[in-house]
C-alpha positions as CSV (number, residue, x, y, z in Angstrom):
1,X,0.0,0.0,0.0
2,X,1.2,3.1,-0.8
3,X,0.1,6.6,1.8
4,X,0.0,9.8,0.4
5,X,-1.9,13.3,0.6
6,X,-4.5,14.5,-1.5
7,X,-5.5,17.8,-1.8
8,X,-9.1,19.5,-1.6
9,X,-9.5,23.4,-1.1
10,X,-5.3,23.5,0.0
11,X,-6.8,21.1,2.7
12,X,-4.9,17.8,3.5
13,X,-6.4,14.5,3.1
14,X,-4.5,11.3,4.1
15,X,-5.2,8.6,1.2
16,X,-3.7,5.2,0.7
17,X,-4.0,3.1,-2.4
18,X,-4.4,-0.4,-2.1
19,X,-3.0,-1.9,-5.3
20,X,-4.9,-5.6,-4.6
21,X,-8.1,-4.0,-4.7
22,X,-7.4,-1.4,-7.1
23,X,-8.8,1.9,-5.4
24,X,-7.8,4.8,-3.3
25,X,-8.9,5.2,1.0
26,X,-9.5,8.1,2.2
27,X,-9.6,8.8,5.6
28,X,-12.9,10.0,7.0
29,X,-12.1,12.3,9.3
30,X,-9.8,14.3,7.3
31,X,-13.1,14.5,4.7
32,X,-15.0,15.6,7.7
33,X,-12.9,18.5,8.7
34,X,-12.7,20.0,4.8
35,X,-16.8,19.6,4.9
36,X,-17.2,20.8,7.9
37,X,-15.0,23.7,7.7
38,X,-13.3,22.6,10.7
39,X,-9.6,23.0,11.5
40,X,-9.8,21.5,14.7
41,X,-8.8,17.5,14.5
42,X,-10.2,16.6,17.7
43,X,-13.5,18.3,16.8
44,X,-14.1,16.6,13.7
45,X,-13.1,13.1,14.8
46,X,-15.8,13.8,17.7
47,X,-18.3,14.4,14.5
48,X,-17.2,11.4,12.9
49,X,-18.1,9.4,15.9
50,X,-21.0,10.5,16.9
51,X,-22.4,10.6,13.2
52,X,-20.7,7.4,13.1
53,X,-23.1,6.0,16.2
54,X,-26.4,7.5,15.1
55,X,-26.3,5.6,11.9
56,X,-25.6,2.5,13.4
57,X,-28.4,3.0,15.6
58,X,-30.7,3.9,12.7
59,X,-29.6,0.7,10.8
60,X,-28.1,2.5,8.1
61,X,-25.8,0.0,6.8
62,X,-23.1,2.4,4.9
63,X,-21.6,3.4,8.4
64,X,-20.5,-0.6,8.0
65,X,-18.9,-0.2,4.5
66,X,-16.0,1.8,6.2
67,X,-12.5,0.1,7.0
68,X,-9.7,1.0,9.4
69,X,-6.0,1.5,8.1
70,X,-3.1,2.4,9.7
71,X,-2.4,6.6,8.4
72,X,0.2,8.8,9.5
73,X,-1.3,10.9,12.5
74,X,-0.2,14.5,13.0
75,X,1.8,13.8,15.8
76,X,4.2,11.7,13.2
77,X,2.8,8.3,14.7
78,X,1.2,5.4,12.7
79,X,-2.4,5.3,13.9
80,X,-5.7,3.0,13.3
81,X,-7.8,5.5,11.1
82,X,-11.1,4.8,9.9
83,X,-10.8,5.2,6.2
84,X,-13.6,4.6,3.1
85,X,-13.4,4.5,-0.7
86,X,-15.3,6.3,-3.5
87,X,-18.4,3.7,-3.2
């Protein structure tokens, strides 16, 4: 796999492509935070989850079609990161 950073609006999103499966990751939060206009990390991932948990109480079954990879975190650290394709 192969990490890299896209860019969307001169914001930073952490992708990785998977070259078994033939398609880019993006990670969720990062997607989040250019939506949501919001620069603070902590904020969005705090969005993410709780969007995250109302859909899974709803049934909605596209909360399940996300993944977690391993992304390089701000702090320079490798860290779980919930990640989803173009679907």
């Amino acid at each position: 796999m192969m990490n890299t950073l896209k860019l969307f609006e001169d914001k930073k999103i952490r992708a990785e492509w998977d070259a078994d499966k033939e398609k880019w990751f993006f990670s969720i939060v990062d997607i989040i935070a250019v939506l949501t206009e919001q620069e603070d990390f902590q904020t969005a991932r705090k969005y993410w989850n709780k969007l995250a948990q109302r859909l899974r109480e709803e049934g909605n079954e596209s909360v399940t079609n996300y993944h977690q990879l391993k992304m390089l975190s701000s702090d320079g650290k490798m860290r779980l990161t919930d990640v989803a394709d173009t679907f």
